[in-house]
PyMOL commands that place a pseudoatom at each C-alpha (Angstrom):
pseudoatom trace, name=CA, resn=UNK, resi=1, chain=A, elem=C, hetatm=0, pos=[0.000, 0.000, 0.000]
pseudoatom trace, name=CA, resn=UNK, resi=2, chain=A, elem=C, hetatm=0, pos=[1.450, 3.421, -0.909]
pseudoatom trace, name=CA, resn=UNK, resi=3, chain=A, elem=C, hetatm=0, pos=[1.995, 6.326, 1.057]
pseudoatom trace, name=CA, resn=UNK, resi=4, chain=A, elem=C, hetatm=0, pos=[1.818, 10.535, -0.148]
pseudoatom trace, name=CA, resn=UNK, resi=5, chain=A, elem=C, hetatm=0, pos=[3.576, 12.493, 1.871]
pseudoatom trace, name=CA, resn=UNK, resi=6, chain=A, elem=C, hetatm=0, pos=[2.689, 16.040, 1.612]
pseudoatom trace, name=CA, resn=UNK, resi=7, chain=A, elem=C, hetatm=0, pos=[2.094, 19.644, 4.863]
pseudoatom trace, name=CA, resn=UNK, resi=8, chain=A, elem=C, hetatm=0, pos=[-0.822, 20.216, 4.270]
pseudoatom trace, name=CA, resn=UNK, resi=9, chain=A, elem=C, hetatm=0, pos=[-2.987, 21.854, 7.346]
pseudoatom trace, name=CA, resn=UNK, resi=10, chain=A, elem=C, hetatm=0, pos=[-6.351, 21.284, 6.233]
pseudoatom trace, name=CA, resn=UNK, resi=11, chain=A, elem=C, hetatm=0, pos=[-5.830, 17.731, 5.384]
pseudoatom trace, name=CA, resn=UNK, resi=12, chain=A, elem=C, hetatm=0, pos=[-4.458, 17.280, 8.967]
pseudoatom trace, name=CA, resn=UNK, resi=13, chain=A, elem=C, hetatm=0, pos=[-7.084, 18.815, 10.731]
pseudoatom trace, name=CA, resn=UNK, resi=14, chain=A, elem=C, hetatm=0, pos=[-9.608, 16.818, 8.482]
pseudoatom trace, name=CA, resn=UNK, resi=15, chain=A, elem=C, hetatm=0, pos=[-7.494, 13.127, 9.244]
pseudoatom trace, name=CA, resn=UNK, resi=16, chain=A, elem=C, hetatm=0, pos=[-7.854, 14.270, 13.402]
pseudoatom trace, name=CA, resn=UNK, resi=17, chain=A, elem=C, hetatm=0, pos=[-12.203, 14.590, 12.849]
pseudoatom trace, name=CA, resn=UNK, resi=18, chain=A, elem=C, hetatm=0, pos=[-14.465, 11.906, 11.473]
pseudoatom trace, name=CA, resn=UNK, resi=19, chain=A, elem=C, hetatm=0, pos=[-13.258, 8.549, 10.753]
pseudoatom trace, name=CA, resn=UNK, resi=20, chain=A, elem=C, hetatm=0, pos=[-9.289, 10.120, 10.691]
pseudoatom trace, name=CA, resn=UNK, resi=21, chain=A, elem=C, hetatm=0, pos=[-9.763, 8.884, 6.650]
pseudoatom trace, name=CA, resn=UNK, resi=22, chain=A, elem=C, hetatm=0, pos=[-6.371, 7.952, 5.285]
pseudoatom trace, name=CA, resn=UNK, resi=23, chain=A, elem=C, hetatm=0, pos=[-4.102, 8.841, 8.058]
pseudoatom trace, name=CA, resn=UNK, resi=24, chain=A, elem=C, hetatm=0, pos=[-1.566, 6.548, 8.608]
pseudoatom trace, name=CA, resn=UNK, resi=25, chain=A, elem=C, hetatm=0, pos=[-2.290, 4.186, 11.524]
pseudoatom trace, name=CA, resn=UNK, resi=26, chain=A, elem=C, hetatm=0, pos=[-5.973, 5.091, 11.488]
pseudoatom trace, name=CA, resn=UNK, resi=27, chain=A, elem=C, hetatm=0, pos=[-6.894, 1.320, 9.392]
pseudoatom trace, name=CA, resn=UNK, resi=28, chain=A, elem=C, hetatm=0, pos=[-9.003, 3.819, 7.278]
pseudoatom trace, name=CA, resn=UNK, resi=29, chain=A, elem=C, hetatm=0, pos=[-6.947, 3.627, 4.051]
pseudoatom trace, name=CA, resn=UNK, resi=30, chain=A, elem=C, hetatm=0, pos=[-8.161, 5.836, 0.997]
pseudoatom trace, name=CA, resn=UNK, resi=31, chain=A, elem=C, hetatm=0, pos=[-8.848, 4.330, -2.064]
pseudoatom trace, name=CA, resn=UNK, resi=32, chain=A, elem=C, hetatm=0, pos=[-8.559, 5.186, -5.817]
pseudoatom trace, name=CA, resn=UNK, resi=33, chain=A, elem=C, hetatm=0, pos=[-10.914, 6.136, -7.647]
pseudoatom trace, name=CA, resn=UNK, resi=34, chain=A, elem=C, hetatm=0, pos=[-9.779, 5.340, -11.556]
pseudoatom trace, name=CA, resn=UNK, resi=35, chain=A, elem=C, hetatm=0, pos=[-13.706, 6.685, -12.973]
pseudoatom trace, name=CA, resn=UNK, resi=36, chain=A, elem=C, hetatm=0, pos=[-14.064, 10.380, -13.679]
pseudoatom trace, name=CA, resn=UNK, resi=37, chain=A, elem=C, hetatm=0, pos=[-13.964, 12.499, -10.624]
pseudoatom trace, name=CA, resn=UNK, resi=38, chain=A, elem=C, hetatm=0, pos=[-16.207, 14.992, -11.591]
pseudoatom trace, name=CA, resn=UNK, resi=39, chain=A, elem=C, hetatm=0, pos=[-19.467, 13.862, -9.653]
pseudoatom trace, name=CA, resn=UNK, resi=40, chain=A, elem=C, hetatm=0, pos=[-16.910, 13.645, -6.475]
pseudoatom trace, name=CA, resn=UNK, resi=41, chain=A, elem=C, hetatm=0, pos=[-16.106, 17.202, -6.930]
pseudoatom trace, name=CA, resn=UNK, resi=42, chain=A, elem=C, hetatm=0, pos=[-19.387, 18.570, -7.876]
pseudoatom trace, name=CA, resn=UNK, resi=43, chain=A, elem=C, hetatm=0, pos=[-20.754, 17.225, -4.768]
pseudoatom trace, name=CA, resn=UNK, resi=44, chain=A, elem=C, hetatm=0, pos=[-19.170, 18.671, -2.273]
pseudoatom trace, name=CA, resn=UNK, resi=45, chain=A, elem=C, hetatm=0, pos=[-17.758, 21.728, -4.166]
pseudoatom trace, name=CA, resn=UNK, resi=46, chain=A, elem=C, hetatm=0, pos=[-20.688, 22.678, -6.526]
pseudoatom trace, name=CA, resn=UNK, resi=47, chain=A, elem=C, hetatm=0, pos=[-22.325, 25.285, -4.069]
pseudoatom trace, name=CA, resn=UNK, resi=48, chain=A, elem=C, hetatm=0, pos=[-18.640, 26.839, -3.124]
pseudoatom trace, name=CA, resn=UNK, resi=49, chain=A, elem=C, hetatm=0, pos=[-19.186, 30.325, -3.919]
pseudoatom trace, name=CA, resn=UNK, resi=50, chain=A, elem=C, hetatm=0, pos=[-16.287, 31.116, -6.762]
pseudoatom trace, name=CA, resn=UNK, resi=51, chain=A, elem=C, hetatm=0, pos=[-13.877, 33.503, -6.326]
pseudoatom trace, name=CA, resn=UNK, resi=52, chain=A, elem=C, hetatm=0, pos=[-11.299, 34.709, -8.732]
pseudoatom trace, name=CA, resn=UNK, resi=53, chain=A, elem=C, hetatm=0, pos=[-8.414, 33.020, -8.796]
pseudoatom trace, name=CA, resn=UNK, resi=54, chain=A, elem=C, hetatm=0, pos=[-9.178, 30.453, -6.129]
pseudoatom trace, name=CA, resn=UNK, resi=55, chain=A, elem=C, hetatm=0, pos=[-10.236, 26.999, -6.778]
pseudoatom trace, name=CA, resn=UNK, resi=56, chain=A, elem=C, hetatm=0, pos=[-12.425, 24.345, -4.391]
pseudoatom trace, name=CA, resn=UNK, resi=57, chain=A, elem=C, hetatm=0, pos=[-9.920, 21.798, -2.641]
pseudoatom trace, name=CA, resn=UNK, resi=58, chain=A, elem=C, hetatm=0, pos=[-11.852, 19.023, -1.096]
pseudoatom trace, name=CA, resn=UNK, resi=59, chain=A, elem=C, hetatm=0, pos=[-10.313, 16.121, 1.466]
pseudoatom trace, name=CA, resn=UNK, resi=60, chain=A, elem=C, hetatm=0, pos=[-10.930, 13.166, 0.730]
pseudoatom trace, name=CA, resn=UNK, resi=61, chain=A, elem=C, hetatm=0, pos=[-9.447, 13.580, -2.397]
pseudoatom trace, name=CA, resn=UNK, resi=62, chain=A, elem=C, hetatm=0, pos=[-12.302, 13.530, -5.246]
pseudoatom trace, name=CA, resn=UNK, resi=63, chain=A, elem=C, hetatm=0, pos=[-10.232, 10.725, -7.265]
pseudoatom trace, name=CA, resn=UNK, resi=64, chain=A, elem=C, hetatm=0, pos=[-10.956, 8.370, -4.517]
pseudoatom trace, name=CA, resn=UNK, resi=65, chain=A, elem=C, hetatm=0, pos=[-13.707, 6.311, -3.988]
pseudoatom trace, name=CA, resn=UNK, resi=66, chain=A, elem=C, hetatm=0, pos=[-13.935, 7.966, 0.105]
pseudoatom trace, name=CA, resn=UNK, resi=67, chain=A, elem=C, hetatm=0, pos=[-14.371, 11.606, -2.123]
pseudoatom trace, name=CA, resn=UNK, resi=68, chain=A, elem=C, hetatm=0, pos=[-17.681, 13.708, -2.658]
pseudoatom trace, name=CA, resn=UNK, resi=69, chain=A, elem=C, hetatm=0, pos=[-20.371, 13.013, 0.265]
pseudoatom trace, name=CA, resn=UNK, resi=70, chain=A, elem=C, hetatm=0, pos=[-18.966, 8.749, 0.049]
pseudoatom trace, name=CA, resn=UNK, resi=71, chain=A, elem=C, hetatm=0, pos=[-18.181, 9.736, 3.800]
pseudoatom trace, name=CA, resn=UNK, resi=72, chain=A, elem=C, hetatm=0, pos=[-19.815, 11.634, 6.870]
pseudoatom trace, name=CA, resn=UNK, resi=73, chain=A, elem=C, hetatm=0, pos=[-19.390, 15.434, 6.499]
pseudoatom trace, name=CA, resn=UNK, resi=74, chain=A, elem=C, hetatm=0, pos=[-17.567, 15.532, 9.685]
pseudoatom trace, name=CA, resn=UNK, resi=75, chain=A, elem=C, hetatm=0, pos=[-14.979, 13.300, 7.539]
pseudoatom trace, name=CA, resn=UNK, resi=76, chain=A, elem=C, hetatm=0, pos=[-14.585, 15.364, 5.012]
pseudoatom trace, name=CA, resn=UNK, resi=77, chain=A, elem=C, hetatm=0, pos=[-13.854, 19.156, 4.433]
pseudoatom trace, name=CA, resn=UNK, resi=78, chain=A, elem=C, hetatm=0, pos=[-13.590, 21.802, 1.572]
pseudoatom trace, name=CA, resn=UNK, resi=79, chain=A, elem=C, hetatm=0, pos=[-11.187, 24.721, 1.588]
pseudoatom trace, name=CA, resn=UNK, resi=80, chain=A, elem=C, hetatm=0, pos=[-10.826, 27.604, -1.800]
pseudoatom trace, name=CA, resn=UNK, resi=81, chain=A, elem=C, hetatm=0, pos=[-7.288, 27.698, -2.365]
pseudoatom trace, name=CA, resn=UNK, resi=82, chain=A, elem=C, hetatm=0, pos=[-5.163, 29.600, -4.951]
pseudoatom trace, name=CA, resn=UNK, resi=83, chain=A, elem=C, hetatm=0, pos=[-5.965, 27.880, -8.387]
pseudoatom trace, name=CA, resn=UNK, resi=84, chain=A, elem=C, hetatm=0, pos=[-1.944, 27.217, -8.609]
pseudoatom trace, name=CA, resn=UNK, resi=85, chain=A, elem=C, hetatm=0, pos=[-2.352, 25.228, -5.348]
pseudoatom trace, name=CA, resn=UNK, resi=86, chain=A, elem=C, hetatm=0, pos=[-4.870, 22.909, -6.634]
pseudoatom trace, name=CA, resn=UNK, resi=87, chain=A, elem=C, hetatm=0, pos=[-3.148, 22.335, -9.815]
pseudoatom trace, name=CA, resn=UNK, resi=88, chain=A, elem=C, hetatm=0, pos=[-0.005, 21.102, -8.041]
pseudoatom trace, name=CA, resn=UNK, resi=89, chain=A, elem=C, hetatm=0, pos=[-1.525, 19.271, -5.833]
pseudoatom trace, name=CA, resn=UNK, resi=90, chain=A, elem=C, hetatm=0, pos=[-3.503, 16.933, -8.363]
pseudoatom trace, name=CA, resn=UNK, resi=91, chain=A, elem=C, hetatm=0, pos=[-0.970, 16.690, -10.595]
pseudoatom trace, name=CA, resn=UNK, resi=92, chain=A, elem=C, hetatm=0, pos=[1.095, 15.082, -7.372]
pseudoatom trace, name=CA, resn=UNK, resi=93, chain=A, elem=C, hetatm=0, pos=[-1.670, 12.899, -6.475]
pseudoatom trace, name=CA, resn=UNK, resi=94, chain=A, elem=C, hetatm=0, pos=[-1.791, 11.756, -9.939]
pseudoatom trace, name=CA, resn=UNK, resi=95, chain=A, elem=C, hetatm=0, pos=[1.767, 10.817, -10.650]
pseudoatom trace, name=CA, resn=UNK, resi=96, chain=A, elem=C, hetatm=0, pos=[1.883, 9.548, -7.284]
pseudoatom trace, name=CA, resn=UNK, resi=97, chain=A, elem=C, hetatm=0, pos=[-0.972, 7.052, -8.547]
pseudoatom trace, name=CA, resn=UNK, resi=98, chain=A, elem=C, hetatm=0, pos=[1.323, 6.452, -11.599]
pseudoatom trace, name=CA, resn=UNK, resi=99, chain=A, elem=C, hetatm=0, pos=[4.568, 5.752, -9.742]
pseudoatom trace, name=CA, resn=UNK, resi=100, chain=A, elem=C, hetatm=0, pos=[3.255, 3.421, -7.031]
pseudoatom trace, name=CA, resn=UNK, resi=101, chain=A, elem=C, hetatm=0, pos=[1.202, 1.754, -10.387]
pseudoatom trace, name=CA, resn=UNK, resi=102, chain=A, elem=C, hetatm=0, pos=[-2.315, 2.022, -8.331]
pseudoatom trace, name=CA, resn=UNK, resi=103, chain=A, elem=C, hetatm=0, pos=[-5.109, 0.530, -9.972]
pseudoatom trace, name=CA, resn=UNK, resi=104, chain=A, elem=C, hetatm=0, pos=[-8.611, 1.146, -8.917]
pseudoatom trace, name=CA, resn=UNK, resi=105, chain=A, elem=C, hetatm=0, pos=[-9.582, 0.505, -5.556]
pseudoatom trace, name=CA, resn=UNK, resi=106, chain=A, elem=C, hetatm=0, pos=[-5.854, 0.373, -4.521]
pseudoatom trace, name=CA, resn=UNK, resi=107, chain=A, elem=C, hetatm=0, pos=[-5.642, 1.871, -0.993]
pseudoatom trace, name=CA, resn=UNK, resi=108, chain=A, elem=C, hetatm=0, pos=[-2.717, 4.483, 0.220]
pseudoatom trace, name=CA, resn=UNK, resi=109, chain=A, elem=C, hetatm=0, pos=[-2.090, 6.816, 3.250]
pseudoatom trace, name=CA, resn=UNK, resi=110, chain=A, elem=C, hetatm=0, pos=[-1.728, 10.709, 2.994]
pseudoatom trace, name=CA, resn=UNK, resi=111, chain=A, elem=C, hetatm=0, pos=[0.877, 11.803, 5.495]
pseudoatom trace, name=CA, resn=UNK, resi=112, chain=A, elem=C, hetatm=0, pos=[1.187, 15.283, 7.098]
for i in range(1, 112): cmd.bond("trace and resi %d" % i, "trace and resi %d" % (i + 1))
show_as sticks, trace
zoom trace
């Protein structure tokens, strides 16, 4: 099982509420999610109001299958970041996903 490393705040103080969703330790795992992420995003970002510049970052991660509203909403979270920010980070998650060679369903830990 794989394991992103990554300091991120928000994804910390999301992994300490809930479930504590793919923390290390916690024996909650996430999982990928190889269909189109889309609906995962639309669900729990659709009603974020937009703002210039800024784009919806949502924990779980909507390319796994614990992303959207697939969890409680105390196990989850939503934060705008700068639209840089979000870029970055998915195109980490996704070569992450390519390096470890995760198929669908293939379960990983996000450390911070």
């Amino acid at each position: 099982m794989g394991r992103i490393a990554g300091r991120f705040a928000r994804v910390r103080k999301i992994q300490s509420k809930g479930g504590h969703y793919g923390k290390p330790g916690s024996g909650h795992p996430l999982h990928r999610l190889t269909d189109d992420a889309k609906a995962n995003r639309r669900a729990v970002c659709g009603k974020a109001k937009p703002v210039p510049g800024k784009s919806c970052d949502e924990y779980p991660f909507a390319r796994t299958h614990e992303g959207g509203t697939a969890l409680p909403a105390a196990s989850r979270g939503i934060a705008m970041v700068p639209a840089t920010e979000q870029d970055k980070q998915g195109g980490r998650i996704i070569g992450f996903y390519k390096q470890e060679r995760m198929m669908d369903k293939d379960g990983f830990w996000v450390a911070v």
